[in-house]
C-alpha positions as CSV (number, residue, x, y, z in Angstrom):
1,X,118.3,107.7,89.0
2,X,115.8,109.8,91.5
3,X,117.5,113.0,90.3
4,X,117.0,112.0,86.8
5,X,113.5,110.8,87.0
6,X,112.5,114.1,88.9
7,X,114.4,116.3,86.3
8,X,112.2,114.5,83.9
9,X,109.5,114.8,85.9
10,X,109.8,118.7,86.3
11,X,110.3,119.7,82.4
12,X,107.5,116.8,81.3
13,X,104.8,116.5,84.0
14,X,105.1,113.0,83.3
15,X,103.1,110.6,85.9
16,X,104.8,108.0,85.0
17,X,108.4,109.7,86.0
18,X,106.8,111.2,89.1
19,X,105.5,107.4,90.6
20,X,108.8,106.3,89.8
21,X,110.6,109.0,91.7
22,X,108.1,108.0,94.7
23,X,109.1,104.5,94.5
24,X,112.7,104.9,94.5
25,X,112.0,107.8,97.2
26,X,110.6,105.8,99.6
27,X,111.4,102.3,98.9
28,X,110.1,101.0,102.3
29,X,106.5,101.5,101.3
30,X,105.9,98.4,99.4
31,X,108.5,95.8,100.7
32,X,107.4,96.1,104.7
33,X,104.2,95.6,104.4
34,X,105.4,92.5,101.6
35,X,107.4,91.0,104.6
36,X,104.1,91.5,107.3
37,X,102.5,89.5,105.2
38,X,105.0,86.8,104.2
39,X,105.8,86.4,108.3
40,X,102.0,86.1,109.0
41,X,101.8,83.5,106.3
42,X,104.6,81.5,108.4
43,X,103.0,81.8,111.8
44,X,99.8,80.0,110.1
């Protein structure tokens, strides 16, 4: 799917198909800070 989406991305220019190639790229970005949150949550 990343090689797709950045194919796409390449022969488009679509933004779309590029923030989904980040996302599955770096899937870490989103879900730690997610989990700080959620365990700062339960320390409260």
């Amino acid at each position: 799917m990343r090689d797709f989406s950045w194919k796409y991305f390449s022969i488009t220019g679509d933004v779309d198909a590029y923030l989904l190639y980040k996302e599955i790229s770096d899937p870490t970005s989103d879900d730690d800070s997610e989990e700080e949150t959620n365990q700062e949550d339960l320390l409260q």
